[in-house]
C-alpha positions as CSV (number, residue, x, y, z in Angstrom):
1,X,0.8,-12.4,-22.0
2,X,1.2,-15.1,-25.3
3,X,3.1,-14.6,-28.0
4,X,2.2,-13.4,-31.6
5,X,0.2,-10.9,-32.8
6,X,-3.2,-10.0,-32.4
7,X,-3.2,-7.9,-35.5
8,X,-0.5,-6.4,-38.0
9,X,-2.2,-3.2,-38.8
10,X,0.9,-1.1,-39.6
11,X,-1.5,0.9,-42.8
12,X,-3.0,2.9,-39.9
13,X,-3.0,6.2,-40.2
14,X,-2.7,9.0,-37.3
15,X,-5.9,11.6,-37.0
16,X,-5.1,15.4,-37.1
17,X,-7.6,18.1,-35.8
18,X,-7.9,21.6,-34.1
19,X,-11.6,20.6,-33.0
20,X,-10.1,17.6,-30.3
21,X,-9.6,14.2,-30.6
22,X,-10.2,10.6,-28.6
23,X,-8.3,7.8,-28.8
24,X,-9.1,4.1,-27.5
25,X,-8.1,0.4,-28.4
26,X,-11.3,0.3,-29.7
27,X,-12.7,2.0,-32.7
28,X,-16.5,1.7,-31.5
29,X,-15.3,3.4,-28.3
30,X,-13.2,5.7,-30.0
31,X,-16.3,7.3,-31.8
32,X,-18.7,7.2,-28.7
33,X,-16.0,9.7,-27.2
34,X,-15.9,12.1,-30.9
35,X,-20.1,12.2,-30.7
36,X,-19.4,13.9,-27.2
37,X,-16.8,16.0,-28.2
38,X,-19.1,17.2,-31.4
39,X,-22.1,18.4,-29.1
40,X,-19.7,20.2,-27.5
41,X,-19.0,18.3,-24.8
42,X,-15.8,18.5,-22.6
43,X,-12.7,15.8,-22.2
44,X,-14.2,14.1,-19.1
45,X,-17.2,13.6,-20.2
46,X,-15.6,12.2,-23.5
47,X,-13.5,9.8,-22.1
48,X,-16.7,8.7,-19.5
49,X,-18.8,7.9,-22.8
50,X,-15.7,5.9,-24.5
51,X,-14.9,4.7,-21.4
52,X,-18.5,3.0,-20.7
53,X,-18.6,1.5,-24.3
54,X,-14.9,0.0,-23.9
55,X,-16.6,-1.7,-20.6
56,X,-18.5,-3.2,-22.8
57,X,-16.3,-4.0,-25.9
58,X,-13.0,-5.0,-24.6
59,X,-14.7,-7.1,-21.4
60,X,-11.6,-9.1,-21.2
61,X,-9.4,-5.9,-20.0
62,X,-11.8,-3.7,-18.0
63,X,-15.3,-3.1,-16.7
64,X,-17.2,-1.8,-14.1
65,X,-16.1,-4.3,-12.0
66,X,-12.5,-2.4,-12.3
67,X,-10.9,0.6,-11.5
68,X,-9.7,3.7,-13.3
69,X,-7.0,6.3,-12.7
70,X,-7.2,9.6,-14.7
71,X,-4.6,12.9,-14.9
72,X,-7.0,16.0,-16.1
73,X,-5.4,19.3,-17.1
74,X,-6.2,22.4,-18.8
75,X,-4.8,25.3,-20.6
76,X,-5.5,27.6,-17.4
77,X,-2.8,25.2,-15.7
78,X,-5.2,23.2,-13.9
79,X,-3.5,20.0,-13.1
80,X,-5.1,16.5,-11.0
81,X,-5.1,13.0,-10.5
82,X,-8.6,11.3,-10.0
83,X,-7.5,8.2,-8.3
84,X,-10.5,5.0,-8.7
85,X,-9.1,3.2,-7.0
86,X,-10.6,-0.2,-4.8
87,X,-9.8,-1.3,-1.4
88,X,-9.7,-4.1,-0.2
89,X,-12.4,-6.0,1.9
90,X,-12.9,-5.2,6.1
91,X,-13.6,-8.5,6.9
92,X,-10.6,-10.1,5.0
93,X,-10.4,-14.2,5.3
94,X,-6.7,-15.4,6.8
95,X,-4.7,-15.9,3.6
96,X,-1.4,-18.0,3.0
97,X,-0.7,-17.1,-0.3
98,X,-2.8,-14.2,-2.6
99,X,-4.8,-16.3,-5.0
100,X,-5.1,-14.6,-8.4
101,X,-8.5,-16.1,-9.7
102,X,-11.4,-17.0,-8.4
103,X,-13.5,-15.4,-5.6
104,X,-11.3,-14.8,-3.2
105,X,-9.1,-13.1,-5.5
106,X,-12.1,-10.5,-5.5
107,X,-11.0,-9.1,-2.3
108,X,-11.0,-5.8,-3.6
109,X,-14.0,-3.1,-4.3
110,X,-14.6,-1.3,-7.7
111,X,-14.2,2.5,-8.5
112,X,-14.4,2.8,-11.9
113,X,-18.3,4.1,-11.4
114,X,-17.7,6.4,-9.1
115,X,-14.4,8.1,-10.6
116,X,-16.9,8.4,-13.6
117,X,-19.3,10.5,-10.9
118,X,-16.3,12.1,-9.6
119,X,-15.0,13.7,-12.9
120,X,-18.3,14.2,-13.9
121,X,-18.5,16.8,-10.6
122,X,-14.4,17.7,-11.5
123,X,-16.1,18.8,-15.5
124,X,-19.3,20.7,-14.1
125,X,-17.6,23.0,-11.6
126,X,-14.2,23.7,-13.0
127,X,-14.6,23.5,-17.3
128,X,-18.8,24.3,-17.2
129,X,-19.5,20.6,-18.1
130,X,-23.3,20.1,-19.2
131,X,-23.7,16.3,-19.9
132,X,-25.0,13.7,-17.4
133,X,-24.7,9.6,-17.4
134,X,-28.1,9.3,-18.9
135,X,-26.4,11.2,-22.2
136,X,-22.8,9.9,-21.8
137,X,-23.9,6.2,-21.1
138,X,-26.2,5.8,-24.5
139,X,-23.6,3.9,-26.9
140,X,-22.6,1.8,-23.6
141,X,-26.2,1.0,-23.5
142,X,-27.0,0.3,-26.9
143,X,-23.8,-1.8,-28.0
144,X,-24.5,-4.0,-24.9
145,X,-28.4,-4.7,-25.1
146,X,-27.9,-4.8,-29.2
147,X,-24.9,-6.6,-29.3
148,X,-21.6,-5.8,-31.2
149,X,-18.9,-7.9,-32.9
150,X,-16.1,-9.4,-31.0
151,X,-13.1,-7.5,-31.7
152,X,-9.3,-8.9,-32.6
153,X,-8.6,-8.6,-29.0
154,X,-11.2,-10.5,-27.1
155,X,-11.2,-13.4,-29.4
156,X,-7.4,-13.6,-28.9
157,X,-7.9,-13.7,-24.9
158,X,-11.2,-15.8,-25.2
159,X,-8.8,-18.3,-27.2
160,X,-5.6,-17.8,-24.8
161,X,-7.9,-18.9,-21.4
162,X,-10.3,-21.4,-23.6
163,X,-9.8,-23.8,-20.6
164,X,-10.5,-21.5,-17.6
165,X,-13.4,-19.3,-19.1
166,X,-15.2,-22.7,-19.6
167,X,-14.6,-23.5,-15.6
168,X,-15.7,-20.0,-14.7
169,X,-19.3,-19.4,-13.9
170,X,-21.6,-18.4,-16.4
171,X,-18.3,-17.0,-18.5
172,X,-18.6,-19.4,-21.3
173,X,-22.6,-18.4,-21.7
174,X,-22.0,-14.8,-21.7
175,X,-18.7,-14.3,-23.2
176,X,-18.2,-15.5,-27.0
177,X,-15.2,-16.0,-29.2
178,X,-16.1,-15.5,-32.2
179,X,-18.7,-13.1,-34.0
180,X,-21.9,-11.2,-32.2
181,X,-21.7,-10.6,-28.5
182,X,-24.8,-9.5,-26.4
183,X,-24.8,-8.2,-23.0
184,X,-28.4,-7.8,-21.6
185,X,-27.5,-8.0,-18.2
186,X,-25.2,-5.5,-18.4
187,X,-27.1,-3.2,-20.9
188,X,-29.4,-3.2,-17.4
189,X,-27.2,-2.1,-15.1
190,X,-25.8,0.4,-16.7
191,X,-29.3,1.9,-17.5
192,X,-29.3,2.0,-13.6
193,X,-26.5,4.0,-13.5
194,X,-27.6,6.3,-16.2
195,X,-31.1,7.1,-14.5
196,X,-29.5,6.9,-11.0
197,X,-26.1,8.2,-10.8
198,X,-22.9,6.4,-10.3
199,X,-23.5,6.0,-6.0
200,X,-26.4,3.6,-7.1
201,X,-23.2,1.2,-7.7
202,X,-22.3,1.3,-4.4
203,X,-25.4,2.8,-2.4
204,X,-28.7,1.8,-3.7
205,X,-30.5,-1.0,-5.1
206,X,-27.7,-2.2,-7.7
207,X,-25.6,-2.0,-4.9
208,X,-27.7,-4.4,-2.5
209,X,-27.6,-6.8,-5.5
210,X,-24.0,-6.6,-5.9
211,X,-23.1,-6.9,-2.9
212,X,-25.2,-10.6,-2.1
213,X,-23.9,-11.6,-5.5
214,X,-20.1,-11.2,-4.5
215,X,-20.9,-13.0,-0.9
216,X,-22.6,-15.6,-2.8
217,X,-19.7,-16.3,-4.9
218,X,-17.5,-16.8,-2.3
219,X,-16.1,-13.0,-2.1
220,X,-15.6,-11.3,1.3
221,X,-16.3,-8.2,-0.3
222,X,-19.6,-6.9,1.6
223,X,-22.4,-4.3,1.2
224,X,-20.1,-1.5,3.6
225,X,-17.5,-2.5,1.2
226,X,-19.0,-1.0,-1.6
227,X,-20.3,2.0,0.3
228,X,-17.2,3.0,1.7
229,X,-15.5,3.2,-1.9
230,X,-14.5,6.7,-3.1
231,X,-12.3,7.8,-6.2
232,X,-10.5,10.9,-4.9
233,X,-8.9,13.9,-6.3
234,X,-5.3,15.0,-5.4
235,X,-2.3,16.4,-6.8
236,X,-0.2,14.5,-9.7
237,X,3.5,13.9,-9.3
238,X,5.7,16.0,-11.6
239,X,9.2,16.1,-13.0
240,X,10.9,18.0,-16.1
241,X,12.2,16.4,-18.4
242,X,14.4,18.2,-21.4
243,X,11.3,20.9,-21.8
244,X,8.2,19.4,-20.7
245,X,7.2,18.8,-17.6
246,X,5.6,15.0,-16.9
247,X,2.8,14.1,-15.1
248,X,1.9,10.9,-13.2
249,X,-0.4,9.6,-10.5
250,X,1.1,9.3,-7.3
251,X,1.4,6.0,-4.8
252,X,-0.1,3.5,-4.4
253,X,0.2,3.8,-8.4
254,X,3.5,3.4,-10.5
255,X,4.1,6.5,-11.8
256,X,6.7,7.3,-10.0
257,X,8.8,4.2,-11.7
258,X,8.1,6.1,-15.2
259,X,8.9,9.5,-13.5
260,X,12.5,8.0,-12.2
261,X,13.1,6.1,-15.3
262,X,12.7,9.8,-17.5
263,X,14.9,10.7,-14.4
264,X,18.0,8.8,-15.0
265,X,18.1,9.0,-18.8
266,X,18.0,12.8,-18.5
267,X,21.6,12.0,-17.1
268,X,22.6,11.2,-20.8
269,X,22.9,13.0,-24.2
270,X,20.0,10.9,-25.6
271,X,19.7,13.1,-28.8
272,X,23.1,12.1,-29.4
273,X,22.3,8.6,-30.1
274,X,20.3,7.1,-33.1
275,X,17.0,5.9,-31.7
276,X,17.3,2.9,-33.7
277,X,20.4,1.7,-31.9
278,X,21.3,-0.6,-29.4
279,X,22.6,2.0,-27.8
280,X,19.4,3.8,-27.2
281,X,18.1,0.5,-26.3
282,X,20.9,-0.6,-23.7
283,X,20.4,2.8,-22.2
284,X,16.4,2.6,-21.5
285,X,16.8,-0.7,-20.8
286,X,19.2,0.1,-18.0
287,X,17.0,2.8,-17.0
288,X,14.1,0.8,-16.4
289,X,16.2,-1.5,-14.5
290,X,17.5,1.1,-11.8
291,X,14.0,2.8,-11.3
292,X,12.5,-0.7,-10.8
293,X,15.1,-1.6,-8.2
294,X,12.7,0.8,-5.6
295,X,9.8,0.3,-7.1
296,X,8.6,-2.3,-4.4
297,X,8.6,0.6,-1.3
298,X,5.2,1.8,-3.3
299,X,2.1,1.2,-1.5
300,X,-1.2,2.8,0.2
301,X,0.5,6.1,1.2
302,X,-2.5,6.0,4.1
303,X,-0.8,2.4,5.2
304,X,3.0,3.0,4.6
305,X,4.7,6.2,4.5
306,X,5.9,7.1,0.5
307,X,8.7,9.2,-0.1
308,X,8.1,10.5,-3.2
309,X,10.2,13.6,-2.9
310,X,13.4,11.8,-2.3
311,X,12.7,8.9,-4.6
312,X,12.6,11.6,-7.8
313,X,15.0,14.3,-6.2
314,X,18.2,14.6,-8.3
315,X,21.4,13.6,-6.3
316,X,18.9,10.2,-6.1
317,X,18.2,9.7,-9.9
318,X,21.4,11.0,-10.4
319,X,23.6,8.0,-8.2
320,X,21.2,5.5,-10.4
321,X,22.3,7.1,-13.6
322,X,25.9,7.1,-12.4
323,X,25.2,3.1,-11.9
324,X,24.8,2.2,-15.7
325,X,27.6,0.8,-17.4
326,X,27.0,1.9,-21.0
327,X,28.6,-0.8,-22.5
328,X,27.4,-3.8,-20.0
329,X,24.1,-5.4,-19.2
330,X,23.1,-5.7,-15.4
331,X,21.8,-9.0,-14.0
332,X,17.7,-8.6,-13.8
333,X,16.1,-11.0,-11.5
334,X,12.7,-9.2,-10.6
335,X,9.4,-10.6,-10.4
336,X,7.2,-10.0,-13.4
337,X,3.8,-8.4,-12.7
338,X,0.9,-9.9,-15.2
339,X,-2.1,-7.2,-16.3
340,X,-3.7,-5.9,-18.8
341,X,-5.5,-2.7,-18.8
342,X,-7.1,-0.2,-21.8
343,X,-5.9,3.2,-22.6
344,X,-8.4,6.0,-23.7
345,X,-7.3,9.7,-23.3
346,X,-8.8,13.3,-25.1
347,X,-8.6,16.9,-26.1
348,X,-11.5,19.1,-26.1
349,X,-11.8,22.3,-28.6
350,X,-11.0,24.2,-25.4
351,X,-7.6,22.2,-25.0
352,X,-8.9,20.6,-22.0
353,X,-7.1,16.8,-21.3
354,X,-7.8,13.7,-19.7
355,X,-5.7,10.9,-20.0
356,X,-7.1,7.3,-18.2
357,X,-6.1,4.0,-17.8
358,X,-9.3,1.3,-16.8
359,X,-8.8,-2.2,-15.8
360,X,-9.6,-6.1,-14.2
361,X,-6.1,-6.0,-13.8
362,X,-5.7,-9.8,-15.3
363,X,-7.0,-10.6,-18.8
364,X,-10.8,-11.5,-17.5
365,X,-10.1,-10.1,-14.1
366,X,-11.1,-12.4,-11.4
367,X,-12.9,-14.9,-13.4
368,X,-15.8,-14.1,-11.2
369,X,-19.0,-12.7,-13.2
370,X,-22.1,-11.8,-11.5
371,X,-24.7,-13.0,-13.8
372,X,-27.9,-10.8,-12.3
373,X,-25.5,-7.8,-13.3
374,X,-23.4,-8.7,-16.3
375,X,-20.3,-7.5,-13.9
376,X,-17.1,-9.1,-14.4
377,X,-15.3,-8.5,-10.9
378,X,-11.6,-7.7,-10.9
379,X,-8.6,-9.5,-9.3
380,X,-6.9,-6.4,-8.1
381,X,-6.2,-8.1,-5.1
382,X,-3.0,-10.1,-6.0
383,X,-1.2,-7.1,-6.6
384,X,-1.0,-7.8,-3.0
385,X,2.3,-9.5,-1.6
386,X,2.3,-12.1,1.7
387,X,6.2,-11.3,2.1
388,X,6.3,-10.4,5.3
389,X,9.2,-7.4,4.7
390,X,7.0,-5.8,1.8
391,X,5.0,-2.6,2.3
392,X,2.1,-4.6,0.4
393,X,0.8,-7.0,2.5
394,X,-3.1,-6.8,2.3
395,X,-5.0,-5.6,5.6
396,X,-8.7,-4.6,5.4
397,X,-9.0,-1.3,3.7
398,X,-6.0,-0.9,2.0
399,X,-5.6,-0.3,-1.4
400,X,-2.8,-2.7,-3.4
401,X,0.5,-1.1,-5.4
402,X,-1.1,-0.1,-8.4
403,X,0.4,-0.1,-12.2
404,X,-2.1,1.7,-13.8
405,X,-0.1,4.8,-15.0
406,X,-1.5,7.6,-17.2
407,X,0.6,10.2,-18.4
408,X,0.8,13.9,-19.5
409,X,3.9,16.3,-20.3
410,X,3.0,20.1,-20.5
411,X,5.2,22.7,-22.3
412,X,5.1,26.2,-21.0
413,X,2.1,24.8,-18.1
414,X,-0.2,23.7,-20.7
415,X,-1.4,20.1,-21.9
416,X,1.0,19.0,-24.7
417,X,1.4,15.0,-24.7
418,X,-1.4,13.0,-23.6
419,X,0.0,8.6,-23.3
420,X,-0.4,6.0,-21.6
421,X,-0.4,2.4,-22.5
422,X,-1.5,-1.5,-21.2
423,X,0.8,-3.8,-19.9
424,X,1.3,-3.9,-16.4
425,X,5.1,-4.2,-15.8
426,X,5.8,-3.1,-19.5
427,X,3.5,0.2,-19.2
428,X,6.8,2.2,-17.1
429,X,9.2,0.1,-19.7
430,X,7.2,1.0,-23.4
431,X,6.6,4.5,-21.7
432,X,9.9,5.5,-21.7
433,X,10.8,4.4,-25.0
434,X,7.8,6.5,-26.5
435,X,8.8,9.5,-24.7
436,X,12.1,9.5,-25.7
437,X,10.9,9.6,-29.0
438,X,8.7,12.1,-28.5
439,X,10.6,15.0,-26.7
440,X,14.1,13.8,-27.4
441,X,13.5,12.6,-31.8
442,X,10.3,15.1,-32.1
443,X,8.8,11.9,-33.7
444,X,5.0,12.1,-34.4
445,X,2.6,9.6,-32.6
446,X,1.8,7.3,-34.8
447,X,5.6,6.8,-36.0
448,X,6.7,6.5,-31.9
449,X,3.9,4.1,-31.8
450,X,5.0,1.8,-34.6
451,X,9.1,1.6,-34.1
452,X,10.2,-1.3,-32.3
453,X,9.8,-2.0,-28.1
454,X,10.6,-4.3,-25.4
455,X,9.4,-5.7,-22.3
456,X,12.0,-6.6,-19.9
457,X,10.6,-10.0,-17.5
458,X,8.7,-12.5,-17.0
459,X,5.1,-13.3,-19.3
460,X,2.7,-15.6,-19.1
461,X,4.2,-17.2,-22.0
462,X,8.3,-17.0,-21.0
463,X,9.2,-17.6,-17.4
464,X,12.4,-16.3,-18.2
465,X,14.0,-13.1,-16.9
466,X,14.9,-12.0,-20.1
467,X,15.1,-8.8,-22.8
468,X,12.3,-9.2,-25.3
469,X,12.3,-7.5,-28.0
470,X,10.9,-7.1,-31.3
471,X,12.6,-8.5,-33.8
472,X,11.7,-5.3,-36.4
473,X,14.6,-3.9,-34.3
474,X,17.0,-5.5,-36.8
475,X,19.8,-8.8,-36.4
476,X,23.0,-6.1,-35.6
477,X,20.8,-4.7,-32.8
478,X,19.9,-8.2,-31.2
479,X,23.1,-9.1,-31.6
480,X,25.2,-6.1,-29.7
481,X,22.7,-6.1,-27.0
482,X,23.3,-9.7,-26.5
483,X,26.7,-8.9,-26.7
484,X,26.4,-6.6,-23.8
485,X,25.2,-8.8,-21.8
486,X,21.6,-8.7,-22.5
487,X,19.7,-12.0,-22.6
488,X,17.6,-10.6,-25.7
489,X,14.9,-13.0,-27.7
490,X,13.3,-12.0,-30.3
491,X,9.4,-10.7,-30.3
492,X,7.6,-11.1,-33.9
493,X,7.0,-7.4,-35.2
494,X,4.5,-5.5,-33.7
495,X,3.7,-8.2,-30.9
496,X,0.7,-7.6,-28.1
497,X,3.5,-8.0,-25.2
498,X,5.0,-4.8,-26.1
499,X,1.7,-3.3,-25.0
500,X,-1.5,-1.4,-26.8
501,X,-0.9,2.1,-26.3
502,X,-1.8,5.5,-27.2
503,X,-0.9,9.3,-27.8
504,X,-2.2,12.6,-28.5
505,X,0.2,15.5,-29.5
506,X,-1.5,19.0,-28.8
507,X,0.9,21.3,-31.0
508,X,1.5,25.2,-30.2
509,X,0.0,25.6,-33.4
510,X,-3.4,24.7,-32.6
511,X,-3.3,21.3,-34.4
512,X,-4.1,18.4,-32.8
513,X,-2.2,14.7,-33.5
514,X,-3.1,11.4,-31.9
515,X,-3.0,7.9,-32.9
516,X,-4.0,4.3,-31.1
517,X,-1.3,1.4,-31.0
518,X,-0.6,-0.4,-34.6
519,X,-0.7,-3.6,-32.2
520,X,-4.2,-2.4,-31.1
521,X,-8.4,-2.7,-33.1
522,X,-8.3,0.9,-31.6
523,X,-7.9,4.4,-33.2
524,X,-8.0,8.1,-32.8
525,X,-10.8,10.0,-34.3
526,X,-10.8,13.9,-34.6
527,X,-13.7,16.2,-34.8
């Protein structure tokens, strides 16, 4: 991801309620979610309604062409993971090297449809949801057929890949960088879902469409492809942490790496040091680097056995604590992973949760748009690795490693922190910063949100292996770090490569906190 800012919006303000609350990158999005929620309408089906309108608003991070993970919980402990998750093609073409654009970089299948159809069943029979797609998908519908301004965002990423879009078929005629965008292709589509249900994305007549669309383009994605896509439900992962208990998906996703990183810093007295320090820095840092050093054994767990168990039991996190040196950096050679991905999570009055990450998985995914459709397909695909030792190599039906990564803690069983964040690599790295804040500095969401991050790696912009970090941190912090042996650089103040993310705070109270990323067009609204 460039450098610089997409906006400076450090005026916004955090939304409070006992009513619920959504929260998105997008404010259009944000509300689509709070009209649910007013007309009494449950979590899931909140998050489906801002989740369809941000497919339409923020086309440059996700889309029905992408995928969705989602961690639902209520107050009667109910806890799951709804995993949307692609695989890849049956017939898959003999590849050298993964490409990472273009049509055969759309060698995976889309679930974002169907996890909506999923947690639409997951809402009806266990929280006595009422609303359908043809309800939930009306401000989806409208923004696309009547148009809606481009946001901050989009025109940022329409700017950044100027050169590609304009090689990309039919992207430059359907996507604009500047003021009014209209989607009546996709305003169609998803009035086929509405009247149809979400299987007509993979089943019926949108599906048939699709599906010679993608082999016209050039993608070995074929009609069985699509029908032989499920999202499925099955347990989260889990570790405590201080008092709460955290949440994440489990393999093929990353969650794990956010689980082990919470893991190792439980080792230290991290209320002891002043989150503003290079101290507190040095010691995520470090963290993040010891949980990433297994994070290449995750994969399918229906392809490559996952040992999840031993990867987050103690005397494990507890060696990789025991490796940190607090006073010196360790070497960090890993390969960056490039993504971007959109955060939306809610509350219901009935303290019900979801938390969801949706994504193309590369700023305008594939690069391959279906123009009968509006759909822009993803390129989850080269998430896939051609090393021949790695658990990731791509065989038909297999689903890549994953980053996506929503989280959740609980305190006392219940939903109390909803988060999660875009970023690919950097979602496990700004994660553990904002938790730390959270549960260790009791800071409130908004104020977690706005203090200073990193991203430790490679960008799109920096081929370099190094510590960046934003520069709000202050000269005497860049400086120590670097004196530890940190190769830090300096980020402008709230820069987009330390990630769009948001948080809700569910208080014992009753009263309900969230706020979307200062580095974000999004917010949280409360009803």
């Amino acid at each position: 991801m460039p450098q610089g800012n997409i906006t400076q919006q450090t005026a916004k303000a955090a939304a409070r309620s006992r009513g619920g609350m959504v929260t998105t990158p997008h404010q259009a999005a944000s509300a689509a979610g709070a009209k649910v929620l007013r007309r009494g309408g449950t979590a899931i089906e909140a998050v489906i309604a801002a989740g369809a309108a941000l497919s339409v608003l923020y086309p440059h991070f996700c889309g029905l062409g992408g995928d969705a993970i989602w961690l639902v919980a209520d107050q009667a402990g109910g806890r799951d993971t709804i995993m949307g998750i692609g695989q890849a093609a049956a017939d898959l073409p003999r590849l050298d090297v993964i490409p990472e654009r273009g049509p055969l970089s759309a060698l995976t299948t889309a679930a974002l449809v169907d996890s909506w159809g999923v947690a639409l069943d997951y809402s009806r029979d266990r929280w006595n949801g009422a609303e359908n797609l043809e309800t939930l998908l009306e401000d989806a519908i409208e923004l696309a057929a009547e148009g809606f301004p481009v946001s901050q965002s989009q025109a940022y990423w329409h700017a950044y890949r100027r050169g590609d879009i304009d090689s990309w078929t039919s992207m430059a005629e359907t996507f604009v960088a500047h003021g009014h965008q209209r989607q009546p292709a996709l305003a169609e589509t998803l009035r086929h879902i509405a009247l149809r249900g979400s299987r007509e994305f993979y089943e019926g007549k949108l599906a048939r469409s699709l599906a010679a669309s993608l082999e016209a383009a050039g993608s070995p994605i074929r009609l069985t492809d699509l029908e032989r896509t499920r999202a499925r439900v099955v347990a989260p992962l889990s570790l405590r942490y201080r008092d709460a208990e955290l949440l994440a998906p489990p393999p093929p996703c990353q969650g794990i790496t956010t689980l082990a990183i919470m893991g190792i810093l439980q080792a230290f007295d991290m209320q002891a040091v002043d989150p503003a320090s290079a101290d507190f820095f040095h010691l995520c840092v470090e963290a993040v680097k010891q949980a990433f050093l297994g994070r290449g054994e995750i994969a399918d767990p229906e392809h490559v056995a996952q040992y999840c168990a031993d990867w987050l039991a103690q005397p494990h996190l507890a060696a990789k604590s025991a490796a940190i040196d607090p006073i010196k950096a360790m070497p960090w050679p890993a390969r960056f992973q490039a993504g971007d991905t959109a955060y939306l999570a809610a509350v219901d009055g009935e303290g019900r949760t979801a938390s969801v990450l949706q994504s193309i998985y590369y700023d305008w995914g594939s690069g391959v748009l279906l123009p009968e459709t509006g759909i822009l397909w993803q390129n989850r695909g080269a998430a896939f690795s051609m090393d021949p030792g790695s658990p990731n190599l791509p065989a038909p039906g297999k689903r890549p490693f994953y980053t996506l990564n929503p989280g959740m803690a609980l305190r006392d069983g219940k939903p109390w922190l909803l988060y999660g964040t875009q970023g690919a690599d950097g979602q496990p790295q700004t994660l553990s910063v904002l938790l730390s804040r959270l549960i260790d500095f009791d800071f409130g969401p908004l104020q977690a949100l706005a203090a200073p991050r990193f991203l430790l790696g490679r960008t799109f912009s920096d081929t370099r292996d190094n510590l960046k970090i934003e520069e709000t941190v202050g000269p005497e912090v860049l400086d120590e770090l670097r004196a530890r042996g940190h190769e830090a650089v300096a980020l402008p103040g709230l820069s987009p490569l330390a990630g769009q993310a948001g948080i809700i705070r569910i208080g014992s109270d009753g009263w309900i906190e969230g706020a979307h990323d200062p580095r974000s067009d999004g917010c949280a609204v409360a009803v």
